[in-house]
C-alpha positions in Angstrom: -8.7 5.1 -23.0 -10.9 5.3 -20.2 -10.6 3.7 -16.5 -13.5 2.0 -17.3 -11.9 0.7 -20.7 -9.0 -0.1 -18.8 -10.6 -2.3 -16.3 -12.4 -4.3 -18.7 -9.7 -4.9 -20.8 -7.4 -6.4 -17.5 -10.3 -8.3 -16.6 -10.7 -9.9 -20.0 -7.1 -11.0 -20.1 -7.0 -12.1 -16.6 -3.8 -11.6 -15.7 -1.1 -8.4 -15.2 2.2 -10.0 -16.1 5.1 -8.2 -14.2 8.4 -7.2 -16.5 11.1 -6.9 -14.1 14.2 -6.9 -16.3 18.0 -6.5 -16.0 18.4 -4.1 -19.2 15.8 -1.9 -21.2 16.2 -4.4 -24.2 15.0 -7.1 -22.0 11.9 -5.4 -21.0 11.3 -4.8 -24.8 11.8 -8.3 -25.2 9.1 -9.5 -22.8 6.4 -7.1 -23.5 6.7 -8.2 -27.6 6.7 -11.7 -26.3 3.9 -11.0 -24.3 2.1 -9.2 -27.4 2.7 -12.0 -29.6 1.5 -14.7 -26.8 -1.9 -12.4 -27.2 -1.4 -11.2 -23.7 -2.4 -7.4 -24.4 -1.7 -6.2 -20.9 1.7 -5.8 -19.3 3.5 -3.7 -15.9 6.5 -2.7 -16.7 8.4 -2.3 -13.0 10.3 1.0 -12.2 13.1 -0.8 -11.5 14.0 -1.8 -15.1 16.9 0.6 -16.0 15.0 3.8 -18.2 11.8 2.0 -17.4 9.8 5.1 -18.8 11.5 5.4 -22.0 10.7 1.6 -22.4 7.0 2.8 -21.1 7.0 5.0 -24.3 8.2 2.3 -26.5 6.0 -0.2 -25.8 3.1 2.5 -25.4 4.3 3.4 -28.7 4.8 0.6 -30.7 2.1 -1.8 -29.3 -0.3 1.2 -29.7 -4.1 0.1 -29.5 -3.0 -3.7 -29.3 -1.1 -3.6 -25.7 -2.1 -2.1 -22.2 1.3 -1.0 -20.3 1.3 -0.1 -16.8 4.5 1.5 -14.7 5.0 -0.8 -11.1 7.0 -0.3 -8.3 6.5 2.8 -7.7 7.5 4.4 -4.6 7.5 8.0 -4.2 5.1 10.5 -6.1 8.0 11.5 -8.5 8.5 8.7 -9.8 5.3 8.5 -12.2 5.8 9.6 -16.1 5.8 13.6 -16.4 4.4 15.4 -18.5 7.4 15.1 -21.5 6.8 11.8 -21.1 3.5 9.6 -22.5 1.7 7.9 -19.4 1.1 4.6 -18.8 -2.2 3.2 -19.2 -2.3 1.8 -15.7 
C-alpha cells in the first residue's frame, strides 16, 4: 500500500486507536475487536510485550481489511527489520 493509500484510509476512519496492552494476547484481542467494530486502522505501541510478532499477526491475519501501525517508538532500532513484515504506519 502506498503513503498516499495510507493516508486516505486513516482519514476515512478518523481515528488511530492506540493498543497498549499488558500481554501479546491482549493486543490480539483489541485489534480483532477493533476489526469487528469496523475500525480498519489500529497502532499497536512498542511497549506491548513481542509487539512485532503481534505486528505480524494482525498484519497477517487482518490482511487487506486492517491498517496496523507500530507506536512508541523511541530509538531507530526499534522499528520491524527486515525478518520481520513492516507496519503499515
Amino acid at each position: 500500500m502506498s503513503v498516499e493509500q495510507t493516508l486516505r484510509m486513516i482519514r476515512r476512519v478518523g481515528i488511530i486507536p492506540v493498543i497498549r496492552a499488558h500481554s501479546a494476547q491482549e493486543a490480539l484481542l483489541g485489534a480483532e475487536a477493533m476489526e469487528e467494530g469496523g475500525i480498519a486502522v489500529v497502532e499497536i505501541t512498542l511497549t506491548v510485550p513481542n509487539a512485532l510478532e503481534v505486528i505480524s499477526k494482525v498484519a497477517a491475519e487482518f490482511s487487506g481489511r486492517v491498517l496496523v501501525g507500530a507506536g512508541t517508538i523511541t530509538n531507530s532500532a526499534q522499528p520491524p527489520n527486515a525478518s520481520t513484515p513492516a507496519p503499515n504506519f
